[in-house]
PyMOL CGO cylinders between C-alpha atoms (Angstrom):
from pymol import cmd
from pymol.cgo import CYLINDER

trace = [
    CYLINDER, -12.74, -9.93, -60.63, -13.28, -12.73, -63.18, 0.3, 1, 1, 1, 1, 1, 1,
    CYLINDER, -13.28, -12.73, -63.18, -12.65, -16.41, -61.31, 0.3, 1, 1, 1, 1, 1, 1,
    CYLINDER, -12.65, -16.41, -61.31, -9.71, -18.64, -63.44, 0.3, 1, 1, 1, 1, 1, 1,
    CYLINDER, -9.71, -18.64, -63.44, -11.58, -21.79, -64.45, 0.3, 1, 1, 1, 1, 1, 1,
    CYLINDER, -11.58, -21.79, -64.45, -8.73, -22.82, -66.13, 0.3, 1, 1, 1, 1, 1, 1,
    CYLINDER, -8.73, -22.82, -66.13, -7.61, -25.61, -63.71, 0.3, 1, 1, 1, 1, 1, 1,
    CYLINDER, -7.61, -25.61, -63.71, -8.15, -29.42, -64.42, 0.3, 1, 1, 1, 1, 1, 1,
    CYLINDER, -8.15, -29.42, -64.42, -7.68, -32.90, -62.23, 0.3, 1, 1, 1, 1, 1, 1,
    CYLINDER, -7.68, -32.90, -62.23, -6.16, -35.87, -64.35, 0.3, 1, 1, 1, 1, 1, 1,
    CYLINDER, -6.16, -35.87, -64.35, -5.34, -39.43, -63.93, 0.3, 1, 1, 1, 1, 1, 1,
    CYLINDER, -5.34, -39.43, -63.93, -2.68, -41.62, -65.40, 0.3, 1, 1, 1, 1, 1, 1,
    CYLINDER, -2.68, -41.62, -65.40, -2.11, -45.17, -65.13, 0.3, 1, 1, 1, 1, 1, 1,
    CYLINDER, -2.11, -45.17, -65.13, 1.71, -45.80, -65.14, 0.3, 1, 1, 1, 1, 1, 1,
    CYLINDER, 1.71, -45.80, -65.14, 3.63, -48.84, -66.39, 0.3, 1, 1, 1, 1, 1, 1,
    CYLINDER, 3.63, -48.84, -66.39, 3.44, -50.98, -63.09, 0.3, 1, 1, 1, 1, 1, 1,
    CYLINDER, 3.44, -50.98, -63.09, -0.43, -50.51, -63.10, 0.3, 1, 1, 1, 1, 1, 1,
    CYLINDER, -0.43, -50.51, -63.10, -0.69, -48.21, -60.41, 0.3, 1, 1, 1, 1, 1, 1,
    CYLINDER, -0.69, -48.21, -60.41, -2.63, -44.57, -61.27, 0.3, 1, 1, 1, 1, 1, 1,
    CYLINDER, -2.63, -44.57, -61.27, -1.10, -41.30, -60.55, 0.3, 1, 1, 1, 1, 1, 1,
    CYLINDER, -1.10, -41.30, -60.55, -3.67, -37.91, -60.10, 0.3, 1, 1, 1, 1, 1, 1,
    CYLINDER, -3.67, -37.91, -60.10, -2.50, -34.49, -60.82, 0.3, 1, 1, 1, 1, 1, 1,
    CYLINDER, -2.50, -34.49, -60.82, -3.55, -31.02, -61.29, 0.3, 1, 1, 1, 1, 1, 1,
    CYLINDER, -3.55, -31.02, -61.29, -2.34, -28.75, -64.36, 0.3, 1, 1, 1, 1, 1, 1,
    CYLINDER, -2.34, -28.75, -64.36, -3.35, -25.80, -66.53, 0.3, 1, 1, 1, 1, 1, 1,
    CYLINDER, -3.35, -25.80, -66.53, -2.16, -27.29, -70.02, 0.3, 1, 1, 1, 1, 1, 1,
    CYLINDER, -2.16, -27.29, -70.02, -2.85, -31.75, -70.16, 0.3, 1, 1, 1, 1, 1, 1,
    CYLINDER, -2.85, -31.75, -70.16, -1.23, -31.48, -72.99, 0.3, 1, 1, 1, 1, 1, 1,
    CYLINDER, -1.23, -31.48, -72.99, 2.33, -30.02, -72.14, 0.3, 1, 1, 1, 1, 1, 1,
    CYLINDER, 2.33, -30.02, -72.14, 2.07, -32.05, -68.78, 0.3, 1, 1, 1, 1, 1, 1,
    CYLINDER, 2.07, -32.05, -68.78, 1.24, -35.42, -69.91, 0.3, 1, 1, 1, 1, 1, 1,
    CYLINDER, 1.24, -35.42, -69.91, 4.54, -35.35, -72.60, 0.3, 1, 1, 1, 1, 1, 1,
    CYLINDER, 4.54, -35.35, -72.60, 6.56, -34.05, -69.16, 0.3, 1, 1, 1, 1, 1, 1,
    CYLINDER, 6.56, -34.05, -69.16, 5.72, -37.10, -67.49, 0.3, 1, 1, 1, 1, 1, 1,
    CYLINDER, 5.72, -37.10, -67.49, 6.60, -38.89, -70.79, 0.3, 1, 1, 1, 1, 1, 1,
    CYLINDER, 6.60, -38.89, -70.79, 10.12, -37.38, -70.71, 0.3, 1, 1, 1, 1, 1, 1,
    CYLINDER, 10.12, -37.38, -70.71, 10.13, -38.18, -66.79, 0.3, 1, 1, 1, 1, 1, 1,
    CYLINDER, 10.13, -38.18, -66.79, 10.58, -34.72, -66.33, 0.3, 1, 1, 1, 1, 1, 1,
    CYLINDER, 10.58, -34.72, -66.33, 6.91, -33.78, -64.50, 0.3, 1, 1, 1, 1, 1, 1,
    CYLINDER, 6.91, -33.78, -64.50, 7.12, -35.75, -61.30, 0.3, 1, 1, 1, 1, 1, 1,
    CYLINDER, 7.12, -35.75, -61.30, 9.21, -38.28, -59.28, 0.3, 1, 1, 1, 1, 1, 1,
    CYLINDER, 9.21, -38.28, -59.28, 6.57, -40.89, -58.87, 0.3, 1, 1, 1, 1, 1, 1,
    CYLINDER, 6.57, -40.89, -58.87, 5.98, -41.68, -62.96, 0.3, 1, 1, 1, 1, 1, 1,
    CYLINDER, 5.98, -41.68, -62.96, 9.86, -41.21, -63.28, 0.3, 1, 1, 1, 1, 1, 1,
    CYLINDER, 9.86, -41.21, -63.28, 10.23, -44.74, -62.75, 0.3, 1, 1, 1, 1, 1, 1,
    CYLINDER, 10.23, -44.74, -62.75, 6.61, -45.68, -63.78, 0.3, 1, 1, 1, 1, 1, 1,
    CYLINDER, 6.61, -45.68, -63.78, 7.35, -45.02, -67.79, 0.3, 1, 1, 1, 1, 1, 1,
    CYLINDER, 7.35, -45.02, -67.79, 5.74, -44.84, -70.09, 0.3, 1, 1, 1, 1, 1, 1,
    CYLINDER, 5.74, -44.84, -70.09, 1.66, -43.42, -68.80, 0.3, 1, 1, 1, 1, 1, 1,
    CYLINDER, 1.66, -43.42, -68.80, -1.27, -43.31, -69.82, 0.3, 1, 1, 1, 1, 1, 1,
    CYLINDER, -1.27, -43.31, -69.82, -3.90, -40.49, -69.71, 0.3, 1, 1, 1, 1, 1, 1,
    CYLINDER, -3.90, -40.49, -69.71, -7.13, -42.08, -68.08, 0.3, 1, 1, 1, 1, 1, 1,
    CYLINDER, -7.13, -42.08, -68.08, -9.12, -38.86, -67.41, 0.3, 1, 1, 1, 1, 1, 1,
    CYLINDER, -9.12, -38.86, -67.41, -9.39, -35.68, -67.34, 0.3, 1, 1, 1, 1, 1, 1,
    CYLINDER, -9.39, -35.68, -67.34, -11.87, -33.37, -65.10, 0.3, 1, 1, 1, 1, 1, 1,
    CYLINDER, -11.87, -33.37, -65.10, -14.08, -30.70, -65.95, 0.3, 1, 1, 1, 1, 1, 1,
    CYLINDER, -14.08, -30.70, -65.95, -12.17, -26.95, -66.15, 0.3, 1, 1, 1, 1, 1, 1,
    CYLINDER, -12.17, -26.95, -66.15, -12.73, -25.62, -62.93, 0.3, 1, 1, 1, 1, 1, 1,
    CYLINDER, -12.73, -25.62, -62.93, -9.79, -23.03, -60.28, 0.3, 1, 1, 1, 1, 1, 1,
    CYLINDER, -9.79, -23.03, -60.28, -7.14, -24.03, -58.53, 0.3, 1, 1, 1, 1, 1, 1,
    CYLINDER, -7.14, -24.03, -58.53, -8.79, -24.23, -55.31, 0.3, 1, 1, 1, 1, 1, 1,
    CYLINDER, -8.79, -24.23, -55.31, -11.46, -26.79, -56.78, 0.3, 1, 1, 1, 1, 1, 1,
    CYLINDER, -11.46, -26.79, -56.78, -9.13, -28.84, -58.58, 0.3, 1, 1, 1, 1, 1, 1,
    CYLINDER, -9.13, -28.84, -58.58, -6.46, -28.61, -55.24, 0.3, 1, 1, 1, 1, 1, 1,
    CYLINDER, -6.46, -28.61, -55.24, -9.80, -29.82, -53.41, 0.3, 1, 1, 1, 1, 1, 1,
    CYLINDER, -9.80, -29.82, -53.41, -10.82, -32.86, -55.87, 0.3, 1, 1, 1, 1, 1, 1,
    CYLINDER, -10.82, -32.86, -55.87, -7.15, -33.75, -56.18, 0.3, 1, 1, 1, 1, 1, 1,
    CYLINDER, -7.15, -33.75, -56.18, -6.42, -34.30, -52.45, 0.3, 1, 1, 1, 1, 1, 1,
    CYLINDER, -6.42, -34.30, -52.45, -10.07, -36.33, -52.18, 0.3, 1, 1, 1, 1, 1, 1,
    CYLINDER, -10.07, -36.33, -52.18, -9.02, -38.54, -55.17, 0.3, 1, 1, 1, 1, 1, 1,
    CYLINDER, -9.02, -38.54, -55.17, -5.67, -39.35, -54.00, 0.3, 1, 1, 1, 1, 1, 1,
    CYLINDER, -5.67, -39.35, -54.00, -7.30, -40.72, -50.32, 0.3, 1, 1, 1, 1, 1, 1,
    CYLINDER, -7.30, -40.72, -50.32, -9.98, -42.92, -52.68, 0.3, 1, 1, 1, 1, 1, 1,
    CYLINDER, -9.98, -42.92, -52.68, -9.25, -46.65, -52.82, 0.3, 1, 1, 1, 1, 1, 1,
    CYLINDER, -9.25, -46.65, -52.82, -7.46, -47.52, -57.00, 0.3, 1, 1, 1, 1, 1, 1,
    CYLINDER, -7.46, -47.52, -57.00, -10.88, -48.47, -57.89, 0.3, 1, 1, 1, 1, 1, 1,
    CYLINDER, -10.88, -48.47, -57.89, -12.99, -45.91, -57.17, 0.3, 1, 1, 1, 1, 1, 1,
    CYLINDER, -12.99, -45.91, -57.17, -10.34, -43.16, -58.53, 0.3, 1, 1, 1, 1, 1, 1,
    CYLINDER, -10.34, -43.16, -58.53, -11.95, -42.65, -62.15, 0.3, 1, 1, 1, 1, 1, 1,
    CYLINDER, -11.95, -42.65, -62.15, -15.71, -42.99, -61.00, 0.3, 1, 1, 1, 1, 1, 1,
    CYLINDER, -15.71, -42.99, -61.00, -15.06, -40.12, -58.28, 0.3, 1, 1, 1, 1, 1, 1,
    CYLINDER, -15.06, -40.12, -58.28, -14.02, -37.68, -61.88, 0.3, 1, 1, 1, 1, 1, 1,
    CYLINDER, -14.02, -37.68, -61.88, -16.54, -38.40, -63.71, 0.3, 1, 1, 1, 1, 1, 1,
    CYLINDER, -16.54, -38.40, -63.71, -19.24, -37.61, -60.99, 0.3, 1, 1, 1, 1, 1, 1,
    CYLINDER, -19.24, -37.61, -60.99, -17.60, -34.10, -60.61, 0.3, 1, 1, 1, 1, 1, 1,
]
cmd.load_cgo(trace, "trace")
């Protein structure tokens, strides 16, 4: 069976500053969600955001994995911890 790699982590910075990290299949479609304040409670309020980076394709499990790591990382060591993966 052929493995999905079809999975990415991204980060936004929000309005107020602060940096949101998700997981999708389509950046794209996702990013103009959170736009519309349709995608997720936390940039509802946080409008409008800004795409910071985007991780390598990898599956869900992996990009489940990196999110959850990310999202424990201090603000400042959020977009450092992507790139390296």
């Amino acid at each position: 069976m052929r493995e999905d790699k079809s999975w990415v982590v991204y980060l936004l910075k929000c309005a107020d500053k602060s940096i949101y990290t998700g997981v999708t299949k389509d950046i794209k479609k996702r990013i103009a969600a959170h736009n519309k304040g349709t995608a997720s409670k936390y940039t509802r309020g946080r409008l409008p955001v800004k795409l910071l980076a985007v991780s390598k394709r990898m599956n869900r499990t992996q990009a489940l994995r990196l999110e959850l790591h990310i999202k424990k990382l201090p603000k400042g060591k959020k977009i450092s911890s992507l790139k390296k993966k």
